[in-house]
C-alpha positions in Angstrom: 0.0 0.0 0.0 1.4 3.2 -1.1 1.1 6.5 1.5 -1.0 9.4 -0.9 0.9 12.4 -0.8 0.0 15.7 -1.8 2.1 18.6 -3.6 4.7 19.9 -1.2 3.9 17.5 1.7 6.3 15.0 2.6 6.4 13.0 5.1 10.0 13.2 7.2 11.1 9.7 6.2 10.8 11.1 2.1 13.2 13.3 2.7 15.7 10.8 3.8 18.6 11.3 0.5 21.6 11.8 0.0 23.5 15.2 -0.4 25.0 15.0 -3.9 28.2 17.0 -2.6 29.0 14.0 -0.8 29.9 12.0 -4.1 33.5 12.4 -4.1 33.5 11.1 -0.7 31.7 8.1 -1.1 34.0 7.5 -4.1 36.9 7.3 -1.5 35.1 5.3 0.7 34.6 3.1 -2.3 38.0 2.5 -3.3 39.3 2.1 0.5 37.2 -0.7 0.7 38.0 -2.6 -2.3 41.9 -2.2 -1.3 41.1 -3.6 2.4 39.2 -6.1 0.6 42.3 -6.8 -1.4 44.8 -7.2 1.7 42.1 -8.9 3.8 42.3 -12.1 0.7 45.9 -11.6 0.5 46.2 -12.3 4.3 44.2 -14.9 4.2 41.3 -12.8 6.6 38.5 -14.5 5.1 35.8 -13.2 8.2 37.6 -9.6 7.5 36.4 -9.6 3.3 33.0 -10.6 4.4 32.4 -7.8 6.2 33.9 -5.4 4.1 32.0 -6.9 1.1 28.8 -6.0 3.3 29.9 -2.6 3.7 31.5 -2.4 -0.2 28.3 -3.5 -1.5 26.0 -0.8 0.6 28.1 1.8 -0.6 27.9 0.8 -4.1 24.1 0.7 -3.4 24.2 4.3 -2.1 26.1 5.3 -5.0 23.7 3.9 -7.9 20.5 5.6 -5.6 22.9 8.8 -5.9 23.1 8.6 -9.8 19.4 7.8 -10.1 18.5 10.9 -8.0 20.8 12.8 -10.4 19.6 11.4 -13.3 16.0 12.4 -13.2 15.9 15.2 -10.8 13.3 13.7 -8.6 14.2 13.0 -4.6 14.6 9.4 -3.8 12.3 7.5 -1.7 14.1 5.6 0.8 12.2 2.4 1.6 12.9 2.1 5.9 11.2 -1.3 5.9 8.7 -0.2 8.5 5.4 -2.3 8.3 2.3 -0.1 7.0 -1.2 -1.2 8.3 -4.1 -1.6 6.1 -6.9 -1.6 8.9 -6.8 -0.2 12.2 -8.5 -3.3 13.1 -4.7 -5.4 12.3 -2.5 -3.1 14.2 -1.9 -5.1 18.2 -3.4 -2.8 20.9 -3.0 -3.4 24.3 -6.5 -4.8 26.0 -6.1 -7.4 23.1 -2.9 -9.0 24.7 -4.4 -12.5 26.5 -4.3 -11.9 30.1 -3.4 -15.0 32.4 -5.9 -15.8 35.0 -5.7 -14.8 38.5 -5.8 -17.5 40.9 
């Protein structure tokens, strides 16, 4: 289910993008990691290059959503993975929780 959203009003979690100026910096943090990824092999720190390649690969992501954002002018969305309820009548309130029995 996608939120409606009318001209000019965002919700704070739209506005979650990042600042194109930071480009050249995610560039370095880029290449860093694929040389720590290279001396991590060549050492033989195979639990070391798994975590960079996390890291190497969420940078790369950030970097494509970057060059989307620049290519057709439009802010990015940035999906948070927060749950969205349909119907009130889903969403857990309190006085539903089951309630042992006294005594």
């Amino acid at each position: 289910m996608q939120p409606i959203l009318s001209a000019g009003i965002w919700p704070s979690w739209a506005k979650l993008q990042m600042d194109p100026r930071q480009r050249p910096r995610l560039l370095e943090i880029i290449q860093n990691l694929r040389e720590r990824i290279t001396e991590a092999r060549g050492n033989g720190w195979l639990g070391e290059v798994e975590g960079l390649q996390v890291s190497f690969e969420a940078a790369s992501a950030k970097l494509n959503t970057l060059k989307r954002a620049l290519a057709d002018g439009r802010p990015q969305l940035v999906d948070l993975g927060m749950p969205v309820f349909a119907d009130a009548a889903l969403s857990p309130r309190p006085e539903s929780v089951a309630r042992e029995p006294k005594g």
